[in-house]
C-alpha positions, 0 to 999 in steps of 0.5 A: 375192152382196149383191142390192143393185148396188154397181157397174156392170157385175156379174154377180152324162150322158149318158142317166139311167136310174133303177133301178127296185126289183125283188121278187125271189122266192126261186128254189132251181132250179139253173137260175135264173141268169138275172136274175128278171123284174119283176112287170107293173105295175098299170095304171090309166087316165084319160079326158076321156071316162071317168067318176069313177064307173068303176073306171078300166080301159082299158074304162071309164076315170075321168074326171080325175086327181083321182080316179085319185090316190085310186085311187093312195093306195088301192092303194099300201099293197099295193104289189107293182110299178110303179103306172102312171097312164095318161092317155088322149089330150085337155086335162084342165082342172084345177079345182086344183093336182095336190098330190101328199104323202108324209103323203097317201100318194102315194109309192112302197113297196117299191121300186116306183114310181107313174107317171103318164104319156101313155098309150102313152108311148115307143111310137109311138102315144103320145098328147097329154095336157096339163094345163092351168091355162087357161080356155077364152074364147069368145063374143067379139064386137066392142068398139065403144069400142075400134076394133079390139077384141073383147071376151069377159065373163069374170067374176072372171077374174084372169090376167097372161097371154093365148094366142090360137092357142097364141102369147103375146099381149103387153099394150098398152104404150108404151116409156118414160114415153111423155110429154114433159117431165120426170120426177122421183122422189119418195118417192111416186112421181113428178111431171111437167110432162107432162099426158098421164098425166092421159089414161091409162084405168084408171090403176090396172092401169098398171105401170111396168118398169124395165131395166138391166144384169141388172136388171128390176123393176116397180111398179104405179100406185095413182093419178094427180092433178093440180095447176095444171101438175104431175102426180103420179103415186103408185105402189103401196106397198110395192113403190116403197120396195122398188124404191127400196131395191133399185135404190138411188136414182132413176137407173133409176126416173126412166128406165123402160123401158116402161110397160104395162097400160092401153088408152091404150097402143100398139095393136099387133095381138096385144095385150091388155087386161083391163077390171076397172073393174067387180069380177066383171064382168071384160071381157077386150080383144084386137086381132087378129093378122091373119088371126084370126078371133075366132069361131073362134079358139082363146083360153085364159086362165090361171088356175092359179098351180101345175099341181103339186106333190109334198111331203114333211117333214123326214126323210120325203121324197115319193119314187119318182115318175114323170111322162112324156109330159105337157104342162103348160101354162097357168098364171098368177103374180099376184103381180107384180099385188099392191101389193108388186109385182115389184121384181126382180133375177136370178129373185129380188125383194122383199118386206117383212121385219121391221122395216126388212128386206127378204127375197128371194124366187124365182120360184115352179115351176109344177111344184114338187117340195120335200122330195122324192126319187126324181122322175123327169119324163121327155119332158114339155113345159112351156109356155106357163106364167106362172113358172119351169116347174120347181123341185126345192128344200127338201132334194130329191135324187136326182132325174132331168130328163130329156128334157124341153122348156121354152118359153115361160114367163114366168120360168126353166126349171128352178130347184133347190137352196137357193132364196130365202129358204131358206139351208140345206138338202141336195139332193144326187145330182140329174141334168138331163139332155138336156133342150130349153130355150129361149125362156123369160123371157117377161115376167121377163127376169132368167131363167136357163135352169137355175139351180142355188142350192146343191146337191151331186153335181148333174150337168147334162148334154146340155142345149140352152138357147138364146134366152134374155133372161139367162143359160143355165145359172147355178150358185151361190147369190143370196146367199154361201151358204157350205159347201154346194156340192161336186162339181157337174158341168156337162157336154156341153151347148150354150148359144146366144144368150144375153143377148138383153135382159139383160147382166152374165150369160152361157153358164155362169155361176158364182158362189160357193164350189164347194168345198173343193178341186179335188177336190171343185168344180165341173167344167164340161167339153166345153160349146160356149157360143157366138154371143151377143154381145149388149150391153156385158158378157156372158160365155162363162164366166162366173166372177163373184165369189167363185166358188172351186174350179172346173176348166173343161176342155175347153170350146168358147167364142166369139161372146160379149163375152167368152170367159172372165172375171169381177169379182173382188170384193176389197173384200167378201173375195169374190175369183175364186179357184182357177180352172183353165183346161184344153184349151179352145178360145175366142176370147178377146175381151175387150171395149174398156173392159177392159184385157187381163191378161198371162192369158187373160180379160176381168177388171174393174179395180178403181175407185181412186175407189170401192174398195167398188164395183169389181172387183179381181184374181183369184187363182191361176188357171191356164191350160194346153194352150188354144187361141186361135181367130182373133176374127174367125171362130172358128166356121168356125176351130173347125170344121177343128180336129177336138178343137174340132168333137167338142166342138161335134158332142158337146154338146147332147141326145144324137142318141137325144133330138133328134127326140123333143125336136122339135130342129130 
């Protein structure tokens, strides 16, 4: 896909175990036939309690991950078994990142593995550990500037991000310019016959967002000024060039969706402000949800931009690595704050390149694993994060996501493979697996639940992705990376009401080349995709444009704009193409400004007038053996034809995951 919009309306298993490497002892016995026994793990052990200064038993623990991953490098040389981190019960307030290297020696040998994991992990006793990026707010008091308010003082604090009793505050905004009058783009900015900017407090802090289709993007204000009847607003540079650029022309950016960030905006309860006026003297602002208390109330800031991250270099990848049971929770993303700003399309934005180029960018993991194989993370939750939660990138593989929660982060759940501005790279054999993902895109809507860019041989399995603003489970690359995918699968999993506040996405959503053949493209198979009929244009399936070499066999499909269908894009050799449609189940809604085909589907027509900027017709697909549900109520239809119902029975975490991954 060309990020840059070339028309309206585009859209751009089962249980995984992982084999643990066993030393086997020679045994000349005859009767050793029975499989050998693995030698105990070694254990250690942390506790908020505990001290640095210990030897990190279970009796006298050390006090901070930190040290017991020096402990870990220490012994890992030696390896003879598993080496297990055990973390004690409590919040480990990280001072930094958790940076795990294979040149540092945090690695596996011999086939063994390091954990780190709750202590008690899989047990019925394990117990709660998380690791946080926040910073505790206390010493609130009332602010008598702002009636309503109260205010803590909390230094050079710098964060996008507010959690008053573990729910998300939402910055003071108004919707629209929030003024009378015109508003017309320059090439600094904006001019109006409004005076009502000239009221805004702390002009600098406001930013301006912008929504439409699969778009949404902000900038920052670096001024306001004023001359007889006119108002100039100046925005941050270079993000209004980009944005510009990006969103080609002033159409959208005359017409913002919202503008944020100033105490002048719309007081609702649950919102928040940050007072930077003075540098390192920094005056946190909330107004209270009722019945909050704030002497009492729980308040934590993020800090942190990365929980953590594991490492390894061309060739000499990190490798054989658990983390199981952990909480990862507050983090912050500054990045949008900068003069560049957040001029963004899907997870992907701007920034200046060389010369007159821009490069494309993704949203960075709070939990990020690059180079890096032989990764397990298993039962944790990631939440309350200011990113995407989790990204496997820069020649990653054979790593396992299994049974893990994600929600409320501000930008995607799990991110992998060729990621912005990387276009190459190998990551082959990951597993995704049973995981809970939902009500993520907090503040960076453009989100997908699972984005996988460019990879080979991934399973994506038994996954739940439901409330999400954009799309539920995204496979191809942000731009026409060719040549890379092969024999992906997405099977089995459950994609509910997507596209709450984004259109042009959808359920599943492809694009780009999947493979050579049928033999070796993508397979999506026994997936219910249902109940999201939101906007003008959102796809069950969706196979968007240039998607080639992929079977869709077995499927459920209802409740969206669309069922199946995509734009075929012929002017840019980019066609859907080689498509097969097997044993599904759908409604087949199309919507009203699409001319239905003599095929299943709902397929753009191409613009006579603009040939450069529609779609076109797709190419060899076929269709056998589906079954059209009633459009008026498929969900009850599909319910007593039993092939229909296994497939929604079936898809989602297995029934062995549901009450561990708090399922309702």
């Amino acid at each position: 896909m060309a990020i840059f919009p070339t028309r309206t309306g585009r859209g751009t298993v089962a249980q995984a175990t992982v084999a643990i490497g066993l030393t086997v002892a020679a045994l000349t016995s005859p009767a050793a036939a029975s499989p050998p026994m693995a030698a105990a793990p070694t254990q250690l052990y942390v506790a908020p309690w505990g001290n640095d200064s210990w030897p990190g038993t279970l009796k006298r623990p050390f006090a901070t991950p930190a040290r017991a991953q020096q402990a870990v490098r220490a012994r890992a040389p030696r390896m003879t078994s598993d080496l297990v981190v055990n973390l004690r019960a409590g919040t480990y307030h990280l001072k930094a990142p958790v940076r795990l290297s294979q040149a540092a020696g945090d690695s596996g040998r011999g086939g063994h593995r390091v954990i780190y994991q709750a202590y008690g992990y899989g047990t019925p006793g394990q117990e709660q550990v998380t690791l946080s990026g926040g910073r505790p707010i206390f010493h609130w008091r009332p602010d008598h500037r702002h009636k309503g308010f109260w205010r803590a003082d909390v230094g050079g604090l710098e964060t996008r991000q507010l959690y008053v009793e573990d729910r998300r505050a939402a910055r003071l905004t108004r919707e629209g310019p929030g003024f009378p009058g015109t508003l017309k783009a320059t090439r600094t900015g904006y001019v109006t016959t409004s005076t009502v900017p000239r009221t805004w407090q702390r002009p600098g802090d406001i930013e301006f967002v912008y929504r439409s289709g699969y778009l949404e993007g902000r900038c920052g204000v670096a001024g306001v000024s004023a001359s007889g009847r006119r108002t100039t607003v100046t925005m941050d540079q270079p993000c209004w060039d980009l944005a510009r650029t990006l969103y080609g022309g002033t159409e959208l950016l005359e017409a913002p969706h919202s503008v944020e960030n100033s105490p002048s905006f719309v007081r609702k309860p649950g919102s928040w402000y940050l007072d930077r006026s003075r540098p390192g003297h920094h005056t946190l602002l909330y107004l209270p949800r009722p019945g909050e208390d704030m002497r009492r109330a729980k308040a934590v800031a993020p800090v942190l931009e990365t929980l953590l991250t594991g490492t390894g270099r061309p060739g000499r990848p990190l490798h054989d690595i658990g983390l199981r049971g952990l909480t990862f929770a507050y983090a912050t993303w500054l990045a949008p704050s900068r003069p560049a700003g957040f001029p963004s399309a899907w997870s992907m934005y701007l920034r200046p390149g060389k010369g007159e180029d821009a490069k494309l960018l993704t949203v960075p993991g709070t939990v990020a694993f690059r180079t890096a194989e032989r990764i397990t993370l298993e039962g944790n939750r990631f939440i309350h994060l200011g990113a995407q939660a989790l990204e496997l990138s820069r020649n990653s593989s054979h790593n396992v996501v299994d049974g893990n929660v994600i929600t409320d982060v501000s930008d995607g759940g799990i991110l992998m493979g060729v990621v912005p501005p990387d276009e190459k790279g190998t990551n082959r054999g990951n597993r995704i697996t049973d995981n809970w993902i939902h009500h993520i895109g907090a503040e960076y809507h453009a989100a997908s639940g699972i984005w996988d860019t460019a990879t080979q041989q991934t399973t994506i399995a038994h996954n739940q992705v439901n409330d999400v603003p954009y799309t539920g489970i995204l496979s191809g690359p942000g731009d026409d990376l060719r040549g890379i995918m092969h024999r992906n699968r997405i099977l089995n999993n459950r994609v509910i009401t997507t596209n709450r506040l984004l259109e042009d996405g959808g359920g599943i959503y492809l694009r780009g080349e999947q493979g050579t053949s049928f033999a070796d493209g993508a397979v999506i198979s026994g997936n219910a995709v249902t109940d999201s009929k939101y906007g003008d244009w959102n796809v069950g399936i969706y196979t968007d444009d240039s998607t080639n070499w992929a079977t869709v066999d077995g499927n459920t499909v209802y409740g969206y704009v669309a069922s199946i269908g995509g734009c075929s894009e012929e002017w840019g050799n980019r066609p859907v193409q080689n498509v097969r449609y097997r044993g599904n189940f759908w409604d087949d809604t199309v919507p009203a400004w699409v001319a239905r085909r003599d095929f299943p589907g709902a397929w753009p027509p191409a613009d006579l007038e603009n040939p450069e900027e529609g779609c076109g017709n797709p190419h060899r697909l076929t269709f056998a053996h589906n079954t059209l549900l009633p459009p008026r109520d498929p969900g009850p239809a599909c319910t007593t034809q039993r092939a229909c119902a296994a497939v929604l029975t079936k898809a989602g975490p297995l029934p062995s995951y549901r009450e561990r991954l708090g399922m309702p």
